[in-house]
FITORSE-282145 format. One record per residue (C-alpha): residue number from 1; residue in three letters; x, y, z. Coordinates in nm, 2 decimals, always signed. Each point is the difference from the previous one (the first is absolute). Last residue first. Layout:
N
@pos:NUM | code:ALA | u:X | v:Y | w:Z
...
//
This chain:
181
@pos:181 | code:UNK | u:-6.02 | v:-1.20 | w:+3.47
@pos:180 | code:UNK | u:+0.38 | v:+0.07 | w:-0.02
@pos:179 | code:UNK | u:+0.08 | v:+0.36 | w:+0.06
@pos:178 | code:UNK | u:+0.25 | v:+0.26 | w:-0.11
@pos:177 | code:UNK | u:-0.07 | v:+0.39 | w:+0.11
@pos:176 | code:UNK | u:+0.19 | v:+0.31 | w:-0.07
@pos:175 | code:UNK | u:-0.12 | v:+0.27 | w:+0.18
@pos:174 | code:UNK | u:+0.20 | v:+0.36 | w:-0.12
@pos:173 | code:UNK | u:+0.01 | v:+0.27 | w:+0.18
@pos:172 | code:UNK | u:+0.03 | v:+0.42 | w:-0.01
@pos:171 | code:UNK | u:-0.28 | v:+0.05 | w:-0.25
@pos:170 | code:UNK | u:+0.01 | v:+0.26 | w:-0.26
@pos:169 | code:UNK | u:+0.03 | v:-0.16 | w:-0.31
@pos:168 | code:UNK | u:-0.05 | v:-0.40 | w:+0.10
@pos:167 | code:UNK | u:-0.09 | v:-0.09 | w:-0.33
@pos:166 | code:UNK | u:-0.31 | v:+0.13 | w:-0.01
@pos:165 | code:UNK | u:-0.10 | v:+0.02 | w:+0.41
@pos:164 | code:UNK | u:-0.18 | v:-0.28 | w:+0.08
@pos:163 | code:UNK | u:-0.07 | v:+0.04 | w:+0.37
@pos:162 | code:UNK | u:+0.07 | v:-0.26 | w:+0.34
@pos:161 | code:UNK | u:+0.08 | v:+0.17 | w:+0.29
@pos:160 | code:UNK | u:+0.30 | v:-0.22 | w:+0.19
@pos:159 | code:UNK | u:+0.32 | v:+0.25 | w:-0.03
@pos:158 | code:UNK | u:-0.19 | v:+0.37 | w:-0.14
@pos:157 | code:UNK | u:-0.04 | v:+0.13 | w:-0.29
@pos:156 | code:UNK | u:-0.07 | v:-0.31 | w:-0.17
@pos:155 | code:UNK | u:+0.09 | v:-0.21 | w:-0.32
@pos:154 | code:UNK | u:-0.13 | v:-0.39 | w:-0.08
@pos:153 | code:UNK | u:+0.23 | v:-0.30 | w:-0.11
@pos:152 | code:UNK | u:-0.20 | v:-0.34 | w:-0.02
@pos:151 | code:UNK | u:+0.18 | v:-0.27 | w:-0.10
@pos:150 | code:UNK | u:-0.16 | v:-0.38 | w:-0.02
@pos:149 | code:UNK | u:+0.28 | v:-0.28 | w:-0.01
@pos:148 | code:UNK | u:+0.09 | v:-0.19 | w:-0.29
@pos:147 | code:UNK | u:+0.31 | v:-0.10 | w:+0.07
@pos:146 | code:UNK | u:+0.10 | v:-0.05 | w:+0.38
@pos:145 | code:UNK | u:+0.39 | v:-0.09 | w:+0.10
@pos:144 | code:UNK | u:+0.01 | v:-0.18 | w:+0.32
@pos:143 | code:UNK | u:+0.30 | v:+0.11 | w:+0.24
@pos:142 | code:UNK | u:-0.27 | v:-0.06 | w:+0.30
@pos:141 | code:UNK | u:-0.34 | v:-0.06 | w:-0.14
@pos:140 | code:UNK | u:-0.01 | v:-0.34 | w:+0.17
@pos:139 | code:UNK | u:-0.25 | v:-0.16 | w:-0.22
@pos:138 | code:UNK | u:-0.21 | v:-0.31 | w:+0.15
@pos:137 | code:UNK | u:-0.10 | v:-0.25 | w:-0.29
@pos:136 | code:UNK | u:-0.30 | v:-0.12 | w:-0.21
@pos:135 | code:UNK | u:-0.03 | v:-0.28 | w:-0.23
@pos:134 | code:UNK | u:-0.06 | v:-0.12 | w:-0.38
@pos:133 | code:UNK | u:-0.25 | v:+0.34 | w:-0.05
@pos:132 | code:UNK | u:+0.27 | v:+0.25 | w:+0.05
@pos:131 | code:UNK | u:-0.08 | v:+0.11 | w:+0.33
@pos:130 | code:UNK | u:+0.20 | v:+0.22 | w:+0.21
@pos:129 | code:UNK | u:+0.01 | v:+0.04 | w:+0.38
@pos:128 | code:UNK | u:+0.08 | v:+0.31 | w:+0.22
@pos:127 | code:UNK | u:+0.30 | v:+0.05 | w:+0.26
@pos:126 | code:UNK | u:-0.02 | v:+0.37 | w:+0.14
@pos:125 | code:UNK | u:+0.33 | v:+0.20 | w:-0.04
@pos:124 | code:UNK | u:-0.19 | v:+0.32 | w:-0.17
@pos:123 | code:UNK | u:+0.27 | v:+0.25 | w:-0.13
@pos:122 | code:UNK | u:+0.07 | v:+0.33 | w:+0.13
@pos:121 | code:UNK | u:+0.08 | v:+0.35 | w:-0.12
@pos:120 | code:UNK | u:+0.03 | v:+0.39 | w:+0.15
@pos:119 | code:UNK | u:+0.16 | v:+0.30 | w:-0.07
@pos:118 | code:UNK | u:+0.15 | v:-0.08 | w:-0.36
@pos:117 | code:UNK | u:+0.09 | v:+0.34 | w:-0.23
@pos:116 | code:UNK | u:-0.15 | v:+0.09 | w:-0.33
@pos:115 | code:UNK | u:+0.13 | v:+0.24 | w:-0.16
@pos:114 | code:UNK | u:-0.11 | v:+0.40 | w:-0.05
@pos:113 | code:UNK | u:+0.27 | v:+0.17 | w:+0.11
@pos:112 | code:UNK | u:-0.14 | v:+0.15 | w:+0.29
@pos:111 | code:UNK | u:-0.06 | v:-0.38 | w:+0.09
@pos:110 | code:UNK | u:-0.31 | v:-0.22 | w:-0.07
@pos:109 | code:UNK | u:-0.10 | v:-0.30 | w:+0.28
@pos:108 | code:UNK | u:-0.01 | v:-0.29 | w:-0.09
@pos:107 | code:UNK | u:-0.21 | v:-0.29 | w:+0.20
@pos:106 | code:UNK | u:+0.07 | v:-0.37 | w:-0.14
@pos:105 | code:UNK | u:-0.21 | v:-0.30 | w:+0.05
@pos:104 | code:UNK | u:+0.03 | v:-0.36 | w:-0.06
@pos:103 | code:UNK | u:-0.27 | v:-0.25 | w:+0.10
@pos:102 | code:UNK | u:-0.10 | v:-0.38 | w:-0.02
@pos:101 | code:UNK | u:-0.36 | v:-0.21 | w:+0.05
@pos:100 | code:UNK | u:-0.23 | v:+0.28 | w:-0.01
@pos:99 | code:UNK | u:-0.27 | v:+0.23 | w:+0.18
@pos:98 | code:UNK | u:+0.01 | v:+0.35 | w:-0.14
@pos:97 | code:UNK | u:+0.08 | v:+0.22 | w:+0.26
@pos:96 | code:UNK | u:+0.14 | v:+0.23 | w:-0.26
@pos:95 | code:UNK | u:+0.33 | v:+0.15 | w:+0.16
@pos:94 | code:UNK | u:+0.10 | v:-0.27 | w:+0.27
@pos:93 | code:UNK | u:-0.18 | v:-0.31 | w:-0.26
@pos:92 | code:UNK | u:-0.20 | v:-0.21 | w:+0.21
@pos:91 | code:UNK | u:+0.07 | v:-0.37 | w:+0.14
@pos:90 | code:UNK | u:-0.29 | v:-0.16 | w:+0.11
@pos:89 | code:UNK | u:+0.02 | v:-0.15 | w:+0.40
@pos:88 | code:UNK | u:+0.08 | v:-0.44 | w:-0.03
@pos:87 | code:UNK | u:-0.05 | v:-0.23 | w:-0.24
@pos:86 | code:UNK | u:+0.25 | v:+0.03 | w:-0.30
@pos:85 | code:UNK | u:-0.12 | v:+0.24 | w:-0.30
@pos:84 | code:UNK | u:-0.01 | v:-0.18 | w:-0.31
@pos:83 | code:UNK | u:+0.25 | v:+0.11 | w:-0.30
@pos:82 | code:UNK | u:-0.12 | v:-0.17 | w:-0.37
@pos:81 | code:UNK | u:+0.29 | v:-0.16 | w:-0.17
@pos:80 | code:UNK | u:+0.30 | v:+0.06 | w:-0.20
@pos:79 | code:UNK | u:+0.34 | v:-0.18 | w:+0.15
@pos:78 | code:UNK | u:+0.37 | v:+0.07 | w:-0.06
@pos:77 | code:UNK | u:+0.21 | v:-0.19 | w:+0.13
@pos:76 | code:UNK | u:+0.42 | v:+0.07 | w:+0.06
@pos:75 | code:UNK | u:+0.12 | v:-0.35 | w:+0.20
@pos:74 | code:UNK | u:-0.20 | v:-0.34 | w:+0.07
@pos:73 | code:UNK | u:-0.23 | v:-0.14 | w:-0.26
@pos:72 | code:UNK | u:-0.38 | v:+0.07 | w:+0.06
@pos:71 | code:UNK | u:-0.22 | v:-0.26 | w:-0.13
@pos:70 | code:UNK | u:-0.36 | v:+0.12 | w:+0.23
@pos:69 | code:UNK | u:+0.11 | v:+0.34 | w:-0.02
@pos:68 | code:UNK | u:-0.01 | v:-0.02 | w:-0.43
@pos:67 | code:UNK | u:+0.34 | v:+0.14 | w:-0.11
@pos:66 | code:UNK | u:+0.00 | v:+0.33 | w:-0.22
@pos:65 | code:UNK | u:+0.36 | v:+0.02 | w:-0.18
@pos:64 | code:UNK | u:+0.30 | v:+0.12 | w:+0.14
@pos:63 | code:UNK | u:+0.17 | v:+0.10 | w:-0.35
@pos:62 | code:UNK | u:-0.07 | v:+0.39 | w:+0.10
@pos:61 | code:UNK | u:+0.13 | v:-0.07 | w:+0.36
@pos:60 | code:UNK | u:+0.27 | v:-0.08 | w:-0.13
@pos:59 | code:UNK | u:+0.04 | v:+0.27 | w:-0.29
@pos:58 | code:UNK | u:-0.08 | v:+0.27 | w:+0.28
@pos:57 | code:UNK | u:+0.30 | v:-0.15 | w:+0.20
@pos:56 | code:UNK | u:+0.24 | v:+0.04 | w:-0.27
@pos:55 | code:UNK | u:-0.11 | v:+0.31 | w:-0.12
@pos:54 | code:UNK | u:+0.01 | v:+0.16 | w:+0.36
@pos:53 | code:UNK | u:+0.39 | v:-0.17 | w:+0.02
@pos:52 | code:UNK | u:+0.10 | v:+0.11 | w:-0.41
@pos:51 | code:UNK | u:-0.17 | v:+0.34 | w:+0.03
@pos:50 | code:UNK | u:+0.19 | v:+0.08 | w:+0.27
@pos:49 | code:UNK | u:+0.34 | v:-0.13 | w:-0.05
@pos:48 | code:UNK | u:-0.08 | v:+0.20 | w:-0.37
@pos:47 | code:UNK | u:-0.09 | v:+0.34 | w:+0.19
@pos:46 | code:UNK | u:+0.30 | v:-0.03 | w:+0.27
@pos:45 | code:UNK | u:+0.24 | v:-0.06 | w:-0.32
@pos:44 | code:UNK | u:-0.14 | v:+0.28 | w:-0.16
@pos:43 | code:UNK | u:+0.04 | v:+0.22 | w:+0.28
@pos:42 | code:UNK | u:+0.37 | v:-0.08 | w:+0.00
@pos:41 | code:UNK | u:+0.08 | v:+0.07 | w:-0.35
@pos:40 | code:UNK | u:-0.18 | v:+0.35 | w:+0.07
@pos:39 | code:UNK | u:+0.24 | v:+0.07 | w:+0.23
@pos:38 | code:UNK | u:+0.29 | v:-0.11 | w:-0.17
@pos:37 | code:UNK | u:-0.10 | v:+0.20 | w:-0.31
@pos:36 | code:UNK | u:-0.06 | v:+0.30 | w:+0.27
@pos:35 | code:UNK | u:+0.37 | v:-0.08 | w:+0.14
@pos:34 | code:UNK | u:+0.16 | v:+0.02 | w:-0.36
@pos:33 | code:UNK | u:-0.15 | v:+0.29 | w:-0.08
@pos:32 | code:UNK | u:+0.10 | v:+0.22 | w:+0.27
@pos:31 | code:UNK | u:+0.34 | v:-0.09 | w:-0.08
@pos:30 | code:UNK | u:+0.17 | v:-0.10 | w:+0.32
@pos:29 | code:UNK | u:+0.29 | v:+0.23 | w:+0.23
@pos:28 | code:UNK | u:-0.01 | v:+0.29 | w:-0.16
@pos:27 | code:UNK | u:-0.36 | v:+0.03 | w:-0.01
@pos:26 | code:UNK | u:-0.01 | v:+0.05 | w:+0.39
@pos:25 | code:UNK | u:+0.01 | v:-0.21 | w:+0.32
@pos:24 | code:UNK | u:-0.34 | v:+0.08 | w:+0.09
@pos:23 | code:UNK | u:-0.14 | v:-0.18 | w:-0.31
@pos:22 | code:UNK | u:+0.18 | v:-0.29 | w:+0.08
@pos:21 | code:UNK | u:-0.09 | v:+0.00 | w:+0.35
@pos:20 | code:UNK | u:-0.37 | v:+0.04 | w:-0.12
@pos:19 | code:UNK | u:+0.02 | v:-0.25 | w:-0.22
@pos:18 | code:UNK | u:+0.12 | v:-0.25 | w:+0.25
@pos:17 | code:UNK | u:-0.26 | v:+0.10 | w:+0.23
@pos:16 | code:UNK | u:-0.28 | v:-0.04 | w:-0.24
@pos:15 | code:UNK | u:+0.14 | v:-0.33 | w:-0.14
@pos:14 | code:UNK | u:+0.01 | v:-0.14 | w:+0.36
@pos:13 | code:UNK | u:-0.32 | v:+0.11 | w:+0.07
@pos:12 | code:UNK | u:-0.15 | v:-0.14 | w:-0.29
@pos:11 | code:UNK | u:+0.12 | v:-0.35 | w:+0.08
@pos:10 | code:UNK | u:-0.12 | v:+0.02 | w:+0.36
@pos:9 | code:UNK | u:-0.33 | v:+0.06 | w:-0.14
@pos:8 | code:UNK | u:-0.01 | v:-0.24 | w:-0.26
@pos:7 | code:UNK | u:+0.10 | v:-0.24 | w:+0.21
@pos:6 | code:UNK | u:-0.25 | v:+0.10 | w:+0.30
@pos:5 | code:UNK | u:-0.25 | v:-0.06 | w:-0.27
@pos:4 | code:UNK | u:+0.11 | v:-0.31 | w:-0.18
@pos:3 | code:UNK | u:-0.10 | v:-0.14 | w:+0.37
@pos:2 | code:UNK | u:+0.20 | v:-0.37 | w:+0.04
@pos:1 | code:UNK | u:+0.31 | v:+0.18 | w:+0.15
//
């Protein structure tokens, strides 16, 4: 189990059901008190596993520091550079059509409730090149982290029609928009 997600999930589970039984069973059985303080024992744990494997991995990454392409050393890189579209058609933006070299969308639509809710998203997979000035190389955008992307994010009444409502009051989706130019 490498997700932390599925291992929070099953962990929750089995301290939702196990509470539950408990509580079924009666306060003559188990203090009340005993089982929350166990409870919330638990959750803590979960939170500091957490903290402790994201934290880990940002600090990596964080200490990975910004390698010219043309002396790359093998493993966790991080480049900066300018992104140059490959040859071949231009690649647009779904939402903007805004040519560009990388995209990430995301359609919400609003519930009764008023949240946001995903209906739609996607991810450009097309290879692009960066230049940092020493060299250039091809990207694969495939698990790639961006930084420094443009975001647009833009309300409408209706999926695809593009209005600026203030702050979305009244509109039933969200466009959010992430492009590399």
């Amino acid at each position: 189990m490498r997700d932390p997600r599925l291992k929070y999930l099953l962990l929750f589970g089995a301290l939702w059901l196990g509470s539950f039984f408990l509580l079924k069973q009666g306060a003559d059985r188990i203090d009340r008190q005993l089982l929350f303080a166990a409870l919330a024992l638990a959750i803590a744990l979960a939170a500091s596993y957490g903290t402790l494997y994201f934290g880990r991995r940002a600090w990596r990454l964080a200490d990975t520091p910004i390698a010219r392409i043309r002396s790359a050393p093998q493993g966790y890189v991080e480049f900066a550079g300018r992104a140059q579209l490959m040859e071949g058609p231009p690649i647009l933006a779904p939402l903007s059509h805004l040519p560009c070299a990388w995209y990430s969308y995301q359609i919400e639509e609003r519930s009764t409730h008023g949240r946001w809710w995903c209906i739609d998203a996607g991810e450009s997979d097309s290879l692009f090149l960066l230049d940092d000035g020493t060299a250039h190389c091809v990207v694969d955008p495939d698990g790639a982290h961006f930084i420094k992307t443009r975001r647009d994010v833009w309300y409408a009444s209706e999926s695809g029609v593009r209005s600026h409502a203030l702050w979305g009051i009244g509109a039933a989706y969200r466009h959010i928009e992430q492009r590399i130019l």
